[in-house]
Every structure is written in C-alpha cells, then in structure tokens.
C-alpha positions as CSV (number, residue, x, y, z in Angstrom):
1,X,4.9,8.4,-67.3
2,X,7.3,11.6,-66.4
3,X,9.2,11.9,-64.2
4,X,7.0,13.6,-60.9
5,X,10.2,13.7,-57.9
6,X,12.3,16.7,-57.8
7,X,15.5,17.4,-55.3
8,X,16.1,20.9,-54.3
9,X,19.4,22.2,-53.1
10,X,18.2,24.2,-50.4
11,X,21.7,23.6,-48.0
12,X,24.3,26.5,-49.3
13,X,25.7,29.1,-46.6
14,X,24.3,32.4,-49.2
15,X,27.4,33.9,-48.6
16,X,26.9,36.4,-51.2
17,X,23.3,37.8,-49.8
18,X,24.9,37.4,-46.3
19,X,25.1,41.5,-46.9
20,X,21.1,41.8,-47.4
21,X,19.7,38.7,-45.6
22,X,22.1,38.1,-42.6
23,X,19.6,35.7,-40.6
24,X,18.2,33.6,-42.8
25,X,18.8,30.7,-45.2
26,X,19.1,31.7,-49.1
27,X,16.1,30.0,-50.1
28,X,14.1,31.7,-48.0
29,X,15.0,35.5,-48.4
30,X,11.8,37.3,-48.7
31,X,11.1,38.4,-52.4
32,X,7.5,40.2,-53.0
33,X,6.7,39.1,-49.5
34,X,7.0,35.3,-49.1
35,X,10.2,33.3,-49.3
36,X,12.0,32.7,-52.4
37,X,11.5,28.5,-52.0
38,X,7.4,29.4,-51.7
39,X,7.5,30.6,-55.6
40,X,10.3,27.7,-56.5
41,X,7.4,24.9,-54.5
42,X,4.7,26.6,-56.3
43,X,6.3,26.3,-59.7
44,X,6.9,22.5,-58.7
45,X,3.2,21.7,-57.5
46,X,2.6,23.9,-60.7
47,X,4.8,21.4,-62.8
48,X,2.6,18.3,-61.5
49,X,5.6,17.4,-59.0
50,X,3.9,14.8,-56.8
51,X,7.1,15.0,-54.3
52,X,10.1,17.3,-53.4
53,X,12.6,16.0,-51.8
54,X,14.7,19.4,-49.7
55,X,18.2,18.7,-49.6
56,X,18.8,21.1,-46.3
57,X,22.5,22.1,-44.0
58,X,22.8,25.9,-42.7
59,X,19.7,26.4,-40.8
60,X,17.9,23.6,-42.1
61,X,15.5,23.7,-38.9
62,X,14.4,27.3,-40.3
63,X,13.6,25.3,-43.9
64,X,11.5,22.6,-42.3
65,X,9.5,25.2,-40.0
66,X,8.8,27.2,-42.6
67,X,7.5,24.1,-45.6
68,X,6.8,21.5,-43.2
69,X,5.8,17.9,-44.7
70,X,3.8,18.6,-47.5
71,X,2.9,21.8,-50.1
72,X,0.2,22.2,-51.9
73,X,-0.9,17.9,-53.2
74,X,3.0,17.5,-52.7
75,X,5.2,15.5,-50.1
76,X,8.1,17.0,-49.3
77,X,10.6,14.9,-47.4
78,X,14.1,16.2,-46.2
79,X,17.6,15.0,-46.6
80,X,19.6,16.9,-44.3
81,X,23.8,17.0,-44.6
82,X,25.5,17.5,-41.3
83,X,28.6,18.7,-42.6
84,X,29.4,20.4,-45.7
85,X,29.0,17.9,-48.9
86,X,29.2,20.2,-51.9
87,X,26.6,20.0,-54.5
88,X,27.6,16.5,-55.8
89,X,27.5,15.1,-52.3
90,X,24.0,16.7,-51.2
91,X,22.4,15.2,-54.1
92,X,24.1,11.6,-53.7
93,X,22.6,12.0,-50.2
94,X,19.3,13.2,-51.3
95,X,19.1,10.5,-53.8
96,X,18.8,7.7,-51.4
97,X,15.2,9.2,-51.0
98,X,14.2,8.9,-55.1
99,X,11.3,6.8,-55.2
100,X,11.4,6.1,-59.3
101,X,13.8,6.5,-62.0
102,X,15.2,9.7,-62.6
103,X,14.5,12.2,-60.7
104,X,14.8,16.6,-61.7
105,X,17.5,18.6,-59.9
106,X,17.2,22.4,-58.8
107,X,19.5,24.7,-56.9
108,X,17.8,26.4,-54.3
109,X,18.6,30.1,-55.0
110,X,17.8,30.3,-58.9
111,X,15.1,30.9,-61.0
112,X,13.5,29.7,-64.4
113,X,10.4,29.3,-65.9
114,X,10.7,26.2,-68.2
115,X,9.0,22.8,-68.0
116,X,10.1,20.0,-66.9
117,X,8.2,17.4,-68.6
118,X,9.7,18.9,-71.6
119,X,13.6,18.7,-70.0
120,X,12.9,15.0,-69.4
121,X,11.3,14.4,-72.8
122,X,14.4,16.1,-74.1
123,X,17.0,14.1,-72.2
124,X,15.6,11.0,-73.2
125,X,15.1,12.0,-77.1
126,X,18.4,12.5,-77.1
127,X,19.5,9.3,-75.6
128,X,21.6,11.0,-72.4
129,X,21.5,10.4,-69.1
130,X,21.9,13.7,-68.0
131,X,19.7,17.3,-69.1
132,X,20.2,20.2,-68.4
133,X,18.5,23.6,-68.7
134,X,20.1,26.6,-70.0
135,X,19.1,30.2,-69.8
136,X,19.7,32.7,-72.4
137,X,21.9,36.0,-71.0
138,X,22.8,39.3,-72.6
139,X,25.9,38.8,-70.9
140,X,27.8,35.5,-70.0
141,X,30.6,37.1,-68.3
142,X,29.7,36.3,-64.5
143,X,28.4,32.9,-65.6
144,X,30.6,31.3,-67.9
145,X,29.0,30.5,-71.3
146,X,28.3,26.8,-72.3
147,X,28.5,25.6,-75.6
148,X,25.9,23.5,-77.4
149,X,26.3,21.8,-80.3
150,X,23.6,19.5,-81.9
151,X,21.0,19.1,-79.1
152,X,24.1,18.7,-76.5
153,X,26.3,20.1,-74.4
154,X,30.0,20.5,-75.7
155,X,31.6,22.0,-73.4
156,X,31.9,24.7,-70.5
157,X,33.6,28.0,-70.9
158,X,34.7,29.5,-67.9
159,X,33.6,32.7,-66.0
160,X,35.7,36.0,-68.0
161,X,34.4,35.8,-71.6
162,X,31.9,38.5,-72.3
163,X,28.9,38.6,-74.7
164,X,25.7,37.3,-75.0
165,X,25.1,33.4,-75.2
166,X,23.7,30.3,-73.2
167,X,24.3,30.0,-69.2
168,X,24.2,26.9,-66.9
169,X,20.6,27.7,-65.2
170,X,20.5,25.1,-62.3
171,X,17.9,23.0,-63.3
172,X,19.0,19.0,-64.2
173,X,17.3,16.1,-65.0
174,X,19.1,12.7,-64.3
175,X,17.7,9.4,-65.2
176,X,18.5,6.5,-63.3
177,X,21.4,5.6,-64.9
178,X,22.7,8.8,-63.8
179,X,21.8,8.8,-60.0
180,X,23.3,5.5,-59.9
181,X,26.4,6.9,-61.6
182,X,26.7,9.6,-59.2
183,X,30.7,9.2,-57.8
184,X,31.3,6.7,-54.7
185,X,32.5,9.8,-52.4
186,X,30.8,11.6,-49.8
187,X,31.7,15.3,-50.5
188,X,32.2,16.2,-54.3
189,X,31.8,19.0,-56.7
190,X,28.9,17.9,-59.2
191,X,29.6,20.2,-61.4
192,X,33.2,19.3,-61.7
193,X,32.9,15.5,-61.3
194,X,29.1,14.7,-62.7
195,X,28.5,17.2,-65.4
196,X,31.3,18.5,-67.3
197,X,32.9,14.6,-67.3
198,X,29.4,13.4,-68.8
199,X,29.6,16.1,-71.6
200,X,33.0,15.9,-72.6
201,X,31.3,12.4,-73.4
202,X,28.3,13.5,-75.0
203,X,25.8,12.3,-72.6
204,X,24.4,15.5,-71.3
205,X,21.5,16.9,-73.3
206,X,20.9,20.8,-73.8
207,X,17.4,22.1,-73.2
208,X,16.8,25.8,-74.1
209,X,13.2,26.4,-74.1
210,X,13.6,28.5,-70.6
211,X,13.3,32.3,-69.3
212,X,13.7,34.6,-66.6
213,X,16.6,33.5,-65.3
214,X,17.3,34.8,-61.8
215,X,20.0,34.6,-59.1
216,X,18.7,35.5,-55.9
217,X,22.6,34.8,-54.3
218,X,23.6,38.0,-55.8
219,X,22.4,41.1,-54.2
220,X,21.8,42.8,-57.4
221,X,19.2,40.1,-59.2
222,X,18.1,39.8,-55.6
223,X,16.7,43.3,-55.6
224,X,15.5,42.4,-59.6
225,X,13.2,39.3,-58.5
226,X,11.3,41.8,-56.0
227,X,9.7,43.5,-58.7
228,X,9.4,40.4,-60.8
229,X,7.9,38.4,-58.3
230,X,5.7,41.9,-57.3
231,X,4.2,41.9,-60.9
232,X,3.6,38.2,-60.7
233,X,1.5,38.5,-57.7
C-alpha cells in the first residue's frame, strides 16, 4: 500500500515576502483569495493523503487557527520547533509523529503538480531511500540546476549557472530507512547533510513527471501564483 502521511514545512521566517506579506506566515499569504497552505492541503487530500503532519515555528499559533485538526477526510497533527532547527531538524522533529514507513516531504512555500504515489513508486523502483521531485525551468540560474543521470540524482550544481534544465522542487519521499537515517543532531541543514550526501552515493532517486513549479517566497512568482491559482478557481 502507498505511502498516505505527508510532513509539511510550514515553520520558515518568509523573509523574502516579508516586503508583500509583513504579518503573516509564508504558507499562508493569500493567493486567489485563500491561503497558499489551503491549495497545498487540497492537493494532499486530492493525492489520497490520509494525514499531514504541519511542521510549524514563526507564528505557528496563526497555522493551527487557520487548519485546525483535520482537512477535508485528513488529520492533521502539528509538530511545532521552539527555536530555529533548519530544515533537517524540523523534519527529524516532525518525524517522531510518522505513523508508517516512509513518509512524503513538502516545503511549505512551493508549488507542484505531480503525484505522489508515482514519486514513491519511483523511489522504490529504483531501490533508494530517498526521491525527489524535480521541476523543469527555462532558467536554472536562481535555483541551481541538478543533474540526473540514469533515473538518479548525480549531483547539485549551485545557484549562478544559467540555462534551462532540472530544479530541486521541494517535494521528497523518504522511506523508513531514510527517516531513521536522518542525522543524530537537533538543528541541521537537510539539504546539506541528508540529500546531497545520499546522492553523491546514489541513493536518491530523480522523479521528473512534475509541472507548475512555483515559489511563493519570492515576490515576483508570488504575484504569478495569483493569476494561476485565479484560473484554477
């Protein structure tokens, strides 16, 4: 059976939209009228998600008010950091709630369209225990490009190169043998210390079946997802 839990980094200070959306948390900046984490739960529930589990910090009060204990046939539970963790340590802390395993990973502030049944099936087809969702861009240069090379990541290329090619999107899935490899340290980078270590090893698998790619942290895709979302409605 796949995979139905999914963790949501939903505890980042949106310093970049700080500018356009000074009282609220990123994830829920208004875009076509709701907030952004309503059309990220919706594509969960939509995905057969049975649970979320909301990894919260900056204003995580304003998060739980807002999605409460349940969305849609969903439970959503909260895993709260009281000081800053960095990615790696929010989902370390939000993994202590992971009912089964493996469970799907998604930052906050970013959109995709893919599916994750088809990231896990992936993953596991190709024997890792880490996948990971890439978006195709016209231009890689305020991403950083990654490189794939027969079904897996190679390698990350950092932020400066230009051209079009394949971006980190922000959506994982880690099996159990990943969540119980996550480092033994309470704030950490997992991006520097989970993911780019497990594909210099081969053991993180490249899913590219995705579109519509947004980054709501930076004003300009920010003002982009408006009319997106708008035409979705």
């Amino acid at each position: 059976m796949a995979v139905e839990e999914a963790i949501v980094l939903v505890g980042g200070l949106g310093t970049r939209l700080r500018q356009v959306v000074p009282d609220l948390p990123k994830p829920l900046a208004p875009v076509a009228g709701r907030p952004f984490l309503a059309w990220l739960l919706d594509a969960l529930a939509g995905a057969r998600m049975r649970r979320v589990i909301l990894a919260t910090g900056h204003m995580a009060e304003a998060v739980e008010s807002v999605v409460g204990r349940g969305w849609g046939d969903m439970e959503v539970v909260y895993s709260r950091e009281h000081a800053p963790l960095g990615t790696g340590g929010a989902v370390r802390l939000a993994a202590r709630h992971v009912s089964g395993d493996g469970v799907h990973l998604l930052n906050g502030d970013t959109w995709l369209r893919y599916h994750p049944a088809g990231l896990e099936a992936a993953t596991r087809r190709a024997g890792c225990a880490l996948g990971i969702a890439l978006a195709a861009v016209d231009d890689v240069a305020r991403y950083g490009a990654v490189e794939v090379s027969d079904g897996k990541v190679a390698g990350f290329r950092e932020k400066g190169g230009t051209g079009a090619g394949l971006i980190n999107a922000g959506s994982y899935f880690l099996t159990g043998a990943a969540l119980r490899g996550l480092p033994d340290a309470q704030a950490f980078s997992f991006e520097e210390r989970v993911l780019a270590p497990m594909a210099m090893r081969g053991e993180v698998a490249a899913f590219a079946d995705t579109a519509g790619f947004i980054d709501i942290g930076v004003p300009e895709d920010y003002a982009r997802a408006q009319s997106m979302f708008a035409e979705a409605r």
